[in-house]
PLY file of the C-alpha trace (Angstrom):
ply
format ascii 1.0
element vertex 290
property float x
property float y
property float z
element edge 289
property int vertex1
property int vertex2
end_header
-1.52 -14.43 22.34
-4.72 -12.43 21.99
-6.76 -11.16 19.36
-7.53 -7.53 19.10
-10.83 -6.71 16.58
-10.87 -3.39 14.74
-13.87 -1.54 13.31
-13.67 -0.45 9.38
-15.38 2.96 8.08
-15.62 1.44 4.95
-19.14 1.93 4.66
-20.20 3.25 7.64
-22.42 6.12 6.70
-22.63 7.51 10.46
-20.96 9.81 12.74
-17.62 9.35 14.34
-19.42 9.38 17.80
-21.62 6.59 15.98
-18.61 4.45 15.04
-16.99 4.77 18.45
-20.44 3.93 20.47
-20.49 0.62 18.00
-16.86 -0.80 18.93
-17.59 -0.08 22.58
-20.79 -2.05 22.82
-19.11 -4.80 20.35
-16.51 -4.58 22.34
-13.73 -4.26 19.71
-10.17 -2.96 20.77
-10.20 -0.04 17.63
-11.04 1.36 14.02
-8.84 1.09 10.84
-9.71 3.75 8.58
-7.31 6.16 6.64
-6.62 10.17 7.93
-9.53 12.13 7.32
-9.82 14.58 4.40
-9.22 17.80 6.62
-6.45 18.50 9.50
-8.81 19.62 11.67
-11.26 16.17 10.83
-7.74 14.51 11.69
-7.51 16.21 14.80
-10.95 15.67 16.18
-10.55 11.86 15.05
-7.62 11.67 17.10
-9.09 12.98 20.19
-11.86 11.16 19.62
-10.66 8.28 19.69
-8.05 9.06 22.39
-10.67 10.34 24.65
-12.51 6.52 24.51
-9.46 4.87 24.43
-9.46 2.85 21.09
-6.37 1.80 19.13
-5.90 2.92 15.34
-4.93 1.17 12.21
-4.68 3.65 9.51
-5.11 2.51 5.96
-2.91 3.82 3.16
-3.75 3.49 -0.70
-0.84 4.13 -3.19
-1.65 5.63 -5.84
-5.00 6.36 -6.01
-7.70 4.48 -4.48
-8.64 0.87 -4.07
-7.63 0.55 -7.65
-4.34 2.21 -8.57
-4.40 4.48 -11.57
-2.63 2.37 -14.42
-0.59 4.84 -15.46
1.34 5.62 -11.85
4.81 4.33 -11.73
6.57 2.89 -9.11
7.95 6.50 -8.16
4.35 7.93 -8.11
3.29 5.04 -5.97
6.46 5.71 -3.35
5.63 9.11 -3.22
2.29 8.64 -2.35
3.39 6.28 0.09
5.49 8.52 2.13
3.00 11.35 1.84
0.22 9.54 3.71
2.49 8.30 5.90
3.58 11.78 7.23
-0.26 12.67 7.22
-0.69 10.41 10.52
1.23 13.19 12.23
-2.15 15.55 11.88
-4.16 13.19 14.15
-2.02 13.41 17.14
-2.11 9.38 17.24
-0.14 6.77 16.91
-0.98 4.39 14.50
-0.40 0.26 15.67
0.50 -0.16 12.23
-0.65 1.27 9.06
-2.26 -0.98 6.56
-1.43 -0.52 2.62
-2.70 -1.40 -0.60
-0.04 -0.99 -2.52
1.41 -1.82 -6.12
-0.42 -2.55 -9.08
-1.61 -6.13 -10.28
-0.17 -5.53 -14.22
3.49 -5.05 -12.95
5.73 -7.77 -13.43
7.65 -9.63 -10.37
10.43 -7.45 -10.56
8.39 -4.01 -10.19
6.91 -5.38 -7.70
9.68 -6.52 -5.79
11.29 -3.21 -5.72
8.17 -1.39 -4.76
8.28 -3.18 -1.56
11.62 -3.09 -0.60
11.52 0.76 -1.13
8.30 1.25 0.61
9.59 -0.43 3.42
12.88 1.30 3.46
10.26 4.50 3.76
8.42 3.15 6.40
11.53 1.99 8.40
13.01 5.46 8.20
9.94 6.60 9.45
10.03 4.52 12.33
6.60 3.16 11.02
5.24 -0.60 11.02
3.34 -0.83 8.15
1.73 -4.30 6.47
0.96 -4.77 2.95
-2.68 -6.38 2.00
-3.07 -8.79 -0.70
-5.84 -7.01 -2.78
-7.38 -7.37 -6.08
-5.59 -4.61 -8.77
-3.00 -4.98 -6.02
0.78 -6.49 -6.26
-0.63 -9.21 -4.24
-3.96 -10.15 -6.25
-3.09 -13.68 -6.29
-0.99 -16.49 -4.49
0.70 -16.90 -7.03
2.37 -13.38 -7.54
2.18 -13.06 -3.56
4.48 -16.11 -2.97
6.83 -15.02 -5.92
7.35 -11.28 -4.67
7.49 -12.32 -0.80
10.29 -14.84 -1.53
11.93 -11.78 -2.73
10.99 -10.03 0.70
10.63 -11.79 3.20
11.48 -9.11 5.71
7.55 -7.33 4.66
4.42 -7.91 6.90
1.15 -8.89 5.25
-2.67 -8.07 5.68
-4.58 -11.46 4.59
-7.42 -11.13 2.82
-8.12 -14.38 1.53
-11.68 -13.03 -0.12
-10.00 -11.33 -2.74
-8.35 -14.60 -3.56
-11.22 -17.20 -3.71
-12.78 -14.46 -6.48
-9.19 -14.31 -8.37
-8.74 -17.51 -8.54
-12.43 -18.84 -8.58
-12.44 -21.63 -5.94
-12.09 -20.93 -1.96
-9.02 -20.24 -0.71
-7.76 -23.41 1.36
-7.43 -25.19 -1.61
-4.21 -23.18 -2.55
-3.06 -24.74 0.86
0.37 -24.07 -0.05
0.43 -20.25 -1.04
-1.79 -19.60 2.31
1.21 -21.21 4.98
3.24 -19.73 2.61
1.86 -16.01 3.17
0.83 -17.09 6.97
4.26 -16.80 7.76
4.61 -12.93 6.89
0.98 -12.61 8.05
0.72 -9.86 10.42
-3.33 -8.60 10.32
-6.38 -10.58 8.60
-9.52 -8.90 7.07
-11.95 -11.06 8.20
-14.41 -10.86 4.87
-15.32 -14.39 3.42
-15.93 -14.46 -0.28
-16.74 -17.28 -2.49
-15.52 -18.38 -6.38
-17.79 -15.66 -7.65
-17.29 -12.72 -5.64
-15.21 -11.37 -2.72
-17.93 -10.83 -0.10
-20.81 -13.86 0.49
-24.27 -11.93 1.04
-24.14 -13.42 5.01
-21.33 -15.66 6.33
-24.30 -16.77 9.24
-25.68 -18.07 6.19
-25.73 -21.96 6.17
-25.76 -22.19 1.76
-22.38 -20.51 2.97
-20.84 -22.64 5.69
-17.91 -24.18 3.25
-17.14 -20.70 2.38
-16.55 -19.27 6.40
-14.72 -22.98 7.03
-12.47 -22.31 4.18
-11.84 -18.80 5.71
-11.64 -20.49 9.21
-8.63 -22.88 7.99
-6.61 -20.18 6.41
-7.16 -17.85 9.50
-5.95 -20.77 11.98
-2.74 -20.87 9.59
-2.10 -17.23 9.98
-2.63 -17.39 13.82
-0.38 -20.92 14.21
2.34 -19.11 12.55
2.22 -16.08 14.47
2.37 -17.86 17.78
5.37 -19.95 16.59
6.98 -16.29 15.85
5.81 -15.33 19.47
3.57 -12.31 18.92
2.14 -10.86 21.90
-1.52 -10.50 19.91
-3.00 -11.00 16.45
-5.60 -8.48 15.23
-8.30 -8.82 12.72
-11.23 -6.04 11.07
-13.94 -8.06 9.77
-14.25 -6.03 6.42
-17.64 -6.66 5.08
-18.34 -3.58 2.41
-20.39 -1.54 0.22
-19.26 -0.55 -3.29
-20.51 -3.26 -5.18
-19.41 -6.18 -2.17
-22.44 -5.70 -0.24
-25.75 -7.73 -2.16
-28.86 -5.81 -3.40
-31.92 -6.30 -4.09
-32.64 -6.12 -8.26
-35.06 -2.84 -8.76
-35.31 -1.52 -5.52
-31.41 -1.85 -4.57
-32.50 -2.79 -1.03
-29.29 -4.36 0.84
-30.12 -7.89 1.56
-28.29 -7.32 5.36
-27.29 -4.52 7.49
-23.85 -4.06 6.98
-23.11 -3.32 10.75
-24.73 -6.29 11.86
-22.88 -8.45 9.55
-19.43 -7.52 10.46
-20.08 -7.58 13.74
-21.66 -10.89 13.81
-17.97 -11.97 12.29
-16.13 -10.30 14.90
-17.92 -12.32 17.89
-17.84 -15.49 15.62
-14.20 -15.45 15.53
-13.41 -13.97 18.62
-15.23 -17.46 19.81
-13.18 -19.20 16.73
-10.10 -17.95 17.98
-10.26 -18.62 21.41
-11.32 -22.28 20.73
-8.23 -22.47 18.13
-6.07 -21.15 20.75
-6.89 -23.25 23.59
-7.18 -26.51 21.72
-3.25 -25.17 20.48
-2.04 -24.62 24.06
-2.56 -28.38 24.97
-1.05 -29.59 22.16
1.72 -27.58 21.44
2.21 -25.00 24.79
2.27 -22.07 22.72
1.64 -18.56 24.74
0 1
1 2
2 3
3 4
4 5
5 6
6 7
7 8
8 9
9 10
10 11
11 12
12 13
13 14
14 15
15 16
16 17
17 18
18 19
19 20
20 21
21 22
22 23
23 24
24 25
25 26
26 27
27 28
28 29
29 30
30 31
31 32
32 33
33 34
34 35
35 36
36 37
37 38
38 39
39 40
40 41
41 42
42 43
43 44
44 45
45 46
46 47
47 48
48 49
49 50
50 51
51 52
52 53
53 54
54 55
55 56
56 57
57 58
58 59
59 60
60 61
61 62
62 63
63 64
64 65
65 66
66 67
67 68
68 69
69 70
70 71
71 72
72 73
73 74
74 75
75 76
76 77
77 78
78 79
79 80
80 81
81 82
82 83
83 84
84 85
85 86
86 87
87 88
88 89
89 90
90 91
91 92
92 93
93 94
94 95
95 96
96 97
97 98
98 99
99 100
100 101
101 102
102 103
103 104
104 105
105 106
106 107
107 108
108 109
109 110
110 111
111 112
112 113
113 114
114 115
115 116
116 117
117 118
118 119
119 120
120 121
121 122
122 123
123 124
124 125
125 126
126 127
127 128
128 129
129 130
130 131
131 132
132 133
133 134
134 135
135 136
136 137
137 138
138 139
139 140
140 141
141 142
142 143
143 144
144 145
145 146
146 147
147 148
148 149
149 150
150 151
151 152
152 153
153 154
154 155
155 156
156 157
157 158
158 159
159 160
160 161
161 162
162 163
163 164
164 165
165 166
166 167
167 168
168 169
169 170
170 171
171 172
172 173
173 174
174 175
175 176
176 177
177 178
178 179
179 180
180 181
181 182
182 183
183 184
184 185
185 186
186 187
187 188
188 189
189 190
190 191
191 192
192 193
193 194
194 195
195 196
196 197
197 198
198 199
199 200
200 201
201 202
202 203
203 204
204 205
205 206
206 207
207 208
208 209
209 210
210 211
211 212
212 213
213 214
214 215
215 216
216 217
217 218
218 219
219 220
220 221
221 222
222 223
223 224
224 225
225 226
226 227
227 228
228 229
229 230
230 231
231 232
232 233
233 234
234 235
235 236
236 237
237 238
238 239
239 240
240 241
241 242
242 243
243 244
244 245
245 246
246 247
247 248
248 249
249 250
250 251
251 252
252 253
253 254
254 255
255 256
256 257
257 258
258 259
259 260
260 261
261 262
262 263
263 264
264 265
265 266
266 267
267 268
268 269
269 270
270 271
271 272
272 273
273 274
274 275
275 276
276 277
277 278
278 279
279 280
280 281
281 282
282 283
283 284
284 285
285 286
286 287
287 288
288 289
């Protein structure tokens, strides 16, 4: 098993050409962003990254955007669902898989569990994989909604982003041990962001007033990957998702960013590109996984 590392746009305030020139010197296998606005932006984005040879995720938002209007029901959020799904046509790609943030976080179980199961009835019939991120506002906000709708579906890949939890629930994430194998073992992508009880997004995760906060990250991550050898996937992929919009830290007064966003998520990406491959070789001698 390898791991594949994607670039986000979220955030990046450069070109295309920009983006691309940053995953080839980092190295990174792709970019997960969503279709662009325009068919012909979707068309040159496909070429583009065609032409360089870098994979796709494409990220889906039912709905609305990271929040999902409150007032949207279930049908709304299916609709929506479908529709950006067909958009990936305009791009001339193929996505790997898409990525969705889907539901809303007021519904009860049973909304919930029918959202999914529909959705991924859509994305079946589409022949599309698609994996569903646990997200504040989000069906999956918490573990604790998470574990109760994914009993209910366990055919449904997940996105794990565990930073959205440790603010949810106010305490790092490895301490619900049992909700993260729980999730692991419908875990199909990880956002590699590390938050901390009080937000979703530590200002560095190089940081050493941080270092419980990345280990707690670290742990869950190994559970994701451990499961998803003992299910035989070929790779595991991860975008380390470090954002503006409020995640990023300022400055009071002069709103100066205490880091350079670029520089932080890439930092991630080599950190646990070196994490995994040290996870993964110490797991091969013990347990002869591929």
């Amino acid at each position: 098993m390898r791991l594949k590392r994607f670039k986000t746009l979220w955030g990046h305030n450069g070109s295309l050409t920009d983006a691309v020139k940053q995953v080839k010197a980092a190295d990174f296998d792709g970019i997960e962003a969503p279709v662009p606005n325009t068919p012909e932006e979707a068309e040159a984005f496909g070429r583009t990254l065609t032409e360089n040879g870098l994979l796709w995720i494409q990220e889906v938002c039912t709905a609305g955007s990271y929040v999902p209007r409150r007032d949207a029901s279930i049908s709304d959020h299916l609709n929506d669902f479908e529709a950006r799904l067909k958009l990936a046509e305009t791009t001339g790609l193929v996505p790997e898989f898409v990525n969705v943030m889907g539901g809303c976080d007021a519904w009860p179980i049973e909304d919930s569990v029918r959202f999914f199961t529909e959705a991924q009835n859509i994305a079946d019939r589409l022949n599309t994989p698609v994996s569903f991120e646990t997200h504040r506002g989000r069906s999956f906000f918490s573990p604790w909604n998470t574990i109760a709708i994914l009993d209910k579906v366990p055919h449904i890949d997940v996105t794990c982003d565990f930073s959205h939890w440790a603010v949810v629930c106010e305490r790092l994430p490895h301490i619900e041990w049992e909700s993260i194998l729980r999730t692991a073992q419908q875990a199909r992508h990880i956002h590699s962001r590390v938050g901390y009880d009080q937000g979703p997004q530590v200002p560095h995760p190089a940081a050493p007033e941080y270092a419980e906060a990345l280990a707690s990250h670290q742990a869950c991550w190994e559970a994701v990957w451990q499961s998803q050898a003992e299910r035989g996937l070929d790779y595991t992929s991860m975008t380390p998702e470090f954002g503006t919009d409020g995640y990023l830290h300022l400055l009071p007064f002069t709103q100066a960013p205490v880091a350079d966003l670029w520089s932080v998520n890439r930092w991630i990406g080599e950190e646990e590109l070196a994490h995994f491959d040290r996870w993964h070789s110490a797991a091969v001698k013990t347990s002869k996984i591929a």
